[in-house]
C-alpha positions as CSV (number, residue, x, y, z in Angstrom):
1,X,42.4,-3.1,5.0
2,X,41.1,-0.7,7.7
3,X,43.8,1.8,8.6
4,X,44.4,3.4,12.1
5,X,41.3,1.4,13.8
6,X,43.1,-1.3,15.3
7,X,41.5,-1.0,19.0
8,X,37.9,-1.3,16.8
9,X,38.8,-3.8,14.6
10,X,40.1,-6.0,17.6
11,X,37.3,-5.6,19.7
12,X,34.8,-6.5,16.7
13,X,36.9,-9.9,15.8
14,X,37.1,-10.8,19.7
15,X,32.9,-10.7,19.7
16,X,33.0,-13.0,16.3
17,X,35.8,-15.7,18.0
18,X,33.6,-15.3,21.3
19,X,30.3,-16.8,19.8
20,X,28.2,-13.9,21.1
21,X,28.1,-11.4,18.1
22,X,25.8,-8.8,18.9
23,X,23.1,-8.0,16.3
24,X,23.5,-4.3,16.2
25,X,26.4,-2.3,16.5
26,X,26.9,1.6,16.5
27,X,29.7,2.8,14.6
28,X,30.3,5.9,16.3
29,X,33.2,8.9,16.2
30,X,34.1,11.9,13.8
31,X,32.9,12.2,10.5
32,X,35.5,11.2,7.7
33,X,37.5,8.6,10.3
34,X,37.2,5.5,8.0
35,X,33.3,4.1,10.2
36,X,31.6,3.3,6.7
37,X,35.2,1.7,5.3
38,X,34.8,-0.7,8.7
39,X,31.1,-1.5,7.8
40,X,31.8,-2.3,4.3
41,X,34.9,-4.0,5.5
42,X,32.9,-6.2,8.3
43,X,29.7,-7.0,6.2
44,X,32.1,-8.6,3.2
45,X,34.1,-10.4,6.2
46,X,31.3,-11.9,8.4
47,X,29.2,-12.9,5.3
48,X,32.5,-14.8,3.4
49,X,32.6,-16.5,6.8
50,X,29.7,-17.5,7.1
51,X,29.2,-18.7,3.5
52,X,32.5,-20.3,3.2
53,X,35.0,-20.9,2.7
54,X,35.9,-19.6,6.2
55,X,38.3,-16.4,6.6
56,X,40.8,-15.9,9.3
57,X,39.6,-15.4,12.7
58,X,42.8,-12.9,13.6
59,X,42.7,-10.5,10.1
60,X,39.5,-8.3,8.9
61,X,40.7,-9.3,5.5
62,X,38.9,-11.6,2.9
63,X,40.8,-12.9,-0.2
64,X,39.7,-10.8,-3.1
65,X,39.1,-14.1,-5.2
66,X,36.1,-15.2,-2.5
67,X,33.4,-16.6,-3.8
68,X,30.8,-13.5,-1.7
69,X,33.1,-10.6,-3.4
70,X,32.4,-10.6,-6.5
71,X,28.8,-10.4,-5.2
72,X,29.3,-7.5,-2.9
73,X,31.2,-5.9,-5.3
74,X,28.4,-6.5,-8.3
75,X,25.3,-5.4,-5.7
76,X,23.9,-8.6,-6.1
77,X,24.2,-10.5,-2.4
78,X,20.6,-11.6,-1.5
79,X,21.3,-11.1,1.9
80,X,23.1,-7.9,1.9
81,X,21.5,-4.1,2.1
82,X,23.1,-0.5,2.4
83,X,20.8,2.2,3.5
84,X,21.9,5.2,2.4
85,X,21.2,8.7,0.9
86,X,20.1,8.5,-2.6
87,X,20.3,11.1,-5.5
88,X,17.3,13.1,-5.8
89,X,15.3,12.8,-9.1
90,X,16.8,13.8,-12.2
91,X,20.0,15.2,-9.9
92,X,23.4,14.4,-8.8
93,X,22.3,15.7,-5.3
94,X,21.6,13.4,-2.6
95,X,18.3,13.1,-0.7
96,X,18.2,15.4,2.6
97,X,18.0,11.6,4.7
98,X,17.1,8.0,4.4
99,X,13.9,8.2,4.4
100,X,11.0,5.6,5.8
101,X,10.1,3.8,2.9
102,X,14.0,2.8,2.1
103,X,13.8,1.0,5.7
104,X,10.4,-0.5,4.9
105,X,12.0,-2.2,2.0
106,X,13.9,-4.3,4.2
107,X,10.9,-6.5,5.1
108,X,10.9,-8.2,2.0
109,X,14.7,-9.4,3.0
110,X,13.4,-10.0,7.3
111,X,10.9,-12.2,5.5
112,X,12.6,-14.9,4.2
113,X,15.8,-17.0,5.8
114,X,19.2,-16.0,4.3
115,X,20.2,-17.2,0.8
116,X,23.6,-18.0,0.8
117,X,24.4,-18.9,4.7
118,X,22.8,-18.5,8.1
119,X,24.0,-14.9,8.0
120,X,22.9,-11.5,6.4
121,X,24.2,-7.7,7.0
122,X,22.4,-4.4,7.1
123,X,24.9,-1.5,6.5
124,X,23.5,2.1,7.6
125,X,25.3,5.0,6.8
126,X,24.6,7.0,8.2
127,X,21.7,6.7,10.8
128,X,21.8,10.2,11.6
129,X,20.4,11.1,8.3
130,X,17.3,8.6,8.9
131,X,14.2,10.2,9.0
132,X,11.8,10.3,12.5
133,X,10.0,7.5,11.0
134,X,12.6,6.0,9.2
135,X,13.9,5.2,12.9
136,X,11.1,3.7,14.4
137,X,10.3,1.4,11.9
138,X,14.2,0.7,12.7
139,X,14.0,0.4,16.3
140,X,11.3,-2.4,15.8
141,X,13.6,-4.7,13.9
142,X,16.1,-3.9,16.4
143,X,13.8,-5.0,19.1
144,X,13.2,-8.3,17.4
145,X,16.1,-8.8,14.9
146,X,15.1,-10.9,12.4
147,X,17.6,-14.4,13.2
148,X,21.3,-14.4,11.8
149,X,20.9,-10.7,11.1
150,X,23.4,-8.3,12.1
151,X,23.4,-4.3,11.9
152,X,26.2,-2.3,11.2
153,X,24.7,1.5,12.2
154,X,27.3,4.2,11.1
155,X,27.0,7.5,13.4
156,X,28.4,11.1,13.6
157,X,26.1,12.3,16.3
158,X,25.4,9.2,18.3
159,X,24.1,11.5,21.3
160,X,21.3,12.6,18.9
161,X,19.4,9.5,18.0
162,X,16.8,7.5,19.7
163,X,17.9,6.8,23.2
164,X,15.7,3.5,22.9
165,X,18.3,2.7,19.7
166,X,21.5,3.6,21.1
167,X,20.2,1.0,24.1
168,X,19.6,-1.9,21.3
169,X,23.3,-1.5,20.2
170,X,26.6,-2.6,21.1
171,X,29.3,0.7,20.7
172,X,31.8,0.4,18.8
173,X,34.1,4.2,19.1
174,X,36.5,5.9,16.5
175,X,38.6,8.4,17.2
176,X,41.0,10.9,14.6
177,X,43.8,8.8,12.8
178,X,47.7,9.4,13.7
179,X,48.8,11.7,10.8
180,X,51.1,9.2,9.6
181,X,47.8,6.7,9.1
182,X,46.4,9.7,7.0
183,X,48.8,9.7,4.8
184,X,48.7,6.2,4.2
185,X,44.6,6.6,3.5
186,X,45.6,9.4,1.3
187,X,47.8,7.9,-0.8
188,X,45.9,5.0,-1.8
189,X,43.2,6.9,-2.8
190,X,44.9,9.6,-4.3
191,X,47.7,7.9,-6.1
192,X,48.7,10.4,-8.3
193,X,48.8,13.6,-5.7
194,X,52.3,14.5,-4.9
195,X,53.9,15.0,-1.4
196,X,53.2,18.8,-1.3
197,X,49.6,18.4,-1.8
198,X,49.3,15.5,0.6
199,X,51.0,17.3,2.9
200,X,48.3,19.9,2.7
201,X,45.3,17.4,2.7
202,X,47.2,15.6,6.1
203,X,46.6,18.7,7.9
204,X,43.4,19.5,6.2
205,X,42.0,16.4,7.8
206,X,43.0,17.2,10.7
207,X,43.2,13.1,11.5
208,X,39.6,12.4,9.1
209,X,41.5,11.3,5.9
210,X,37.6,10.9,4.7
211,X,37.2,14.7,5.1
212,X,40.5,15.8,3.0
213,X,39.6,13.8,0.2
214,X,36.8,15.7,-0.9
215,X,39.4,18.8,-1.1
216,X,42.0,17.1,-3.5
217,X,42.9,19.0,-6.3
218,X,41.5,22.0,-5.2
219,X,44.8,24.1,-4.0
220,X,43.3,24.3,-0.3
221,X,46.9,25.4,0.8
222,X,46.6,28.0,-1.4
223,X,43.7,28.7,-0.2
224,X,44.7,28.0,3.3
225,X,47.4,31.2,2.8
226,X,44.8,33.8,1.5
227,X,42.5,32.7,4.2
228,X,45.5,33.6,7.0
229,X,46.7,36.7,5.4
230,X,43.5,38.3,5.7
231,X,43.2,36.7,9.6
232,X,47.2,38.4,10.0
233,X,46.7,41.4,8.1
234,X,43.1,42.5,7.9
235,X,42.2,44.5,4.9
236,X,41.6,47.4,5.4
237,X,41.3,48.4,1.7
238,X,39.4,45.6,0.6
239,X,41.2,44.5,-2.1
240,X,41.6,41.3,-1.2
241,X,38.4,40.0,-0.3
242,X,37.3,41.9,-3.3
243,X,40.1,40.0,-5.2
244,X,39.2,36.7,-3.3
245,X,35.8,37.1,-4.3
246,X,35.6,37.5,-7.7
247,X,38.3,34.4,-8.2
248,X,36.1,32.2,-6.1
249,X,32.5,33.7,-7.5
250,X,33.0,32.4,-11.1
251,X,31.0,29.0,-12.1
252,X,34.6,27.0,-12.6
253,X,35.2,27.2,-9.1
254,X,32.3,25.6,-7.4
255,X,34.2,23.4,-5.8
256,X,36.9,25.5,-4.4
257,X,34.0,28.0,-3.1
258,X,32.6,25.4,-1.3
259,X,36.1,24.1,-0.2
260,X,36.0,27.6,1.1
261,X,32.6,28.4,3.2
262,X,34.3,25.4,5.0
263,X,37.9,26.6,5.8
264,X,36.9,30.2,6.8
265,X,34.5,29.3,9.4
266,X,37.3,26.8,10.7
267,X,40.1,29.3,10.5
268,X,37.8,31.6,12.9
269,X,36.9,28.9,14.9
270,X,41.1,27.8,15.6
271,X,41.4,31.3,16.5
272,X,38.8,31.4,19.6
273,X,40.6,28.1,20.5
274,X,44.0,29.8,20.8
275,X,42.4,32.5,23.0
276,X,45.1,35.6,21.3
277,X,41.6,36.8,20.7
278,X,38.7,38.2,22.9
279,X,37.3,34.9,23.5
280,X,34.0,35.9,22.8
281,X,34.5,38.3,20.3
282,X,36.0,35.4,17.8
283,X,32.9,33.3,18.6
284,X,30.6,35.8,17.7
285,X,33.0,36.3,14.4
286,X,32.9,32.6,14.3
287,X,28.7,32.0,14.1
288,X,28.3,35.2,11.7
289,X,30.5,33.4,9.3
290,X,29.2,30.2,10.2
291,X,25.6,31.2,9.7
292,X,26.3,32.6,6.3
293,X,28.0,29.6,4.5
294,X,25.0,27.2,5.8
295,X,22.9,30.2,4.3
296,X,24.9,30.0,1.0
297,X,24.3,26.7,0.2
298,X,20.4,26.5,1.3
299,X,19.3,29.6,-0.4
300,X,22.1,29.9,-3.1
301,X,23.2,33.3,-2.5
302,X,25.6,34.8,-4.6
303,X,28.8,33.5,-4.1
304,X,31.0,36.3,-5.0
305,X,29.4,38.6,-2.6
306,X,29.3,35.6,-0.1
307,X,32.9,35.6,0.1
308,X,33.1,39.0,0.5
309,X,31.2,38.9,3.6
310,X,32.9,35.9,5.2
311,X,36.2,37.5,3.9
312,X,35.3,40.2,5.8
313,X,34.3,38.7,9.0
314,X,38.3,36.6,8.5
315,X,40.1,39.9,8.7
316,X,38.5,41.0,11.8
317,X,40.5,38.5,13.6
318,X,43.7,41.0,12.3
319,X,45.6,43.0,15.3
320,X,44.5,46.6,15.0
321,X,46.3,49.4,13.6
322,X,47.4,50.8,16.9
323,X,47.9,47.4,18.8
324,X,50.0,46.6,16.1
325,X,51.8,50.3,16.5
326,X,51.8,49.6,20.4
């Protein structure tokens, strides 16, 4: 069941009951909303229909005993594909983008009718990561879809692809879920987090359940707090970036250091939208720290000292000495 996407969901089953499906459709909105859930979702729902036997015109649900989900969920439906970022060679890492020759391997599928019923899905997720190429060779099935096929195109940027595909789709917006609708996400995929820690991941998510997931288990309220006191209280003996440093700089806490080039950035970032702060001042704070954690990652700097500096840049967002005084 999709959670919090009514208004999409609606308008995708009003185009099925209409007779005048679209072939492509761009999934568009903030990353982490639920766009790939709905594509997964509406690929297992309009090929179940198709195949029989039918599915409810008024739910997005298909029984889970359908004949097409145990296929979709084995990887075996002929005339399903996901494009996607794979793992790199002999790494858990993913590929920089989807590159050309994973949409060239879709002409194999274009060349033959559908297997199983006069329909078949593409899934992309997400076409922002598709290489230059990758797009064009796209854009020329888009121009001439191959019959019953339909495209679900998953975007976090739509204003940044090819004009010429955003044109060949039908878009389809999501927006941030209801906290309450979080929650619900949250819990059924974390089943064994308690309240406190959903409570931290709701507002973590800030309405993108799909973005606070990635942060379970990692104390990010914790994390949260030492991030603020240095943004209240600067530190002006550096003990606590020092302290925050070497906690986050050892190898067991990968995650959490990551967790963390995130949060800081953002916590700067909240402040220059609150305006206490010389507006641009904080942004200047904001793309220093901003520019360091992208840094981090690409050329693996030292993580200890990488906190340190980002740390650093927090606790200028303190009240000075004599404002405080004043």
């Amino acid at each position: 069941m999709i959670i919090g996407q009514d208004e999409a969901v609606e308008a995708f089953l009003d185009a099925a009951r209409s007779g005048r499906m679209h072939h492509a459709w761009l999934l568009a909105g903030p990353q982490g909303v639920g766009k790939a859930s709905f594509a997964l979702a509406a690929a297992r729902w309009l090929l179940a229909d198709a195949a029989g036997p039918a599915v409810s015109k008024d739910r997005f649900d298909v029984p889970d005993d359908h004949r097409i989900v145990s296929l979709l969920e084995a990887g075996s439906h002929p005339d399903f594909k996901l494009l996607e970022r794979l793992p790199k060679p002999s790494s858990e890492e993913l590929a920089r983008s989807i590159t050309v020759d994973q949409v060239r391997s879709l002409q194999p599928l274009f060349a033959n009718t559908p297997s199983l019923s006069p329909r078949r899905v593409v899934v992309i997720d997400a076409i922002d990561d598709m290489e230059r190429g990758g797009a064009n060779a796209l854009l020329k099935n888009l121009e001439e879809p191959p019959a019953g096929t339909i495209f679900l195109l998953v975007s976090h940027a739509p204003g940044r692809l090819l004009p010429t595909i955003r044109s060949r789709c039908r878009l389809l917006r999501f927006g941030p879920l209801e906290d309450q609708a979080v929650r619900v996400v949250l819990r059924r995929a974390l089943p064994d987090a308690d309240e406190g820690e959903l409570d931290s991941l709701v507002r973590v998510a800030a309405g993108a359940p799909g973005h606070a997931i990635r942060f379970a288990g990692l104390d990010i309220s914790g994390l949260d707090a030492a991030i603020e006191k240095l943004a209240q209280h600067g530190d002006a003996t550096n003990a606590l970036r020092t302290a925050l440093g070497r906690t986050l700089g050892l190898k067991s806490a990968q995650e959490r250091y990551e967790a963390f080039l995130e949060r800081a950035p953002s916590r700067i970032a909240a402040e220059a939208r609150r305006g206490r702060q010389d507006m641009n001042e904080a942004v200047a704070l904001w793309r220093q720290a901003r520019d360091i954690a992208d840094r981090a990652v690409r050329q693996s700097l030292d993580p200890t000292m990488t906190v340190v500096e980002i740390a650093g840049l927090v606790a200028k967002l303190a009240p000075s000495e004599s404002a405080v005084k004043g």
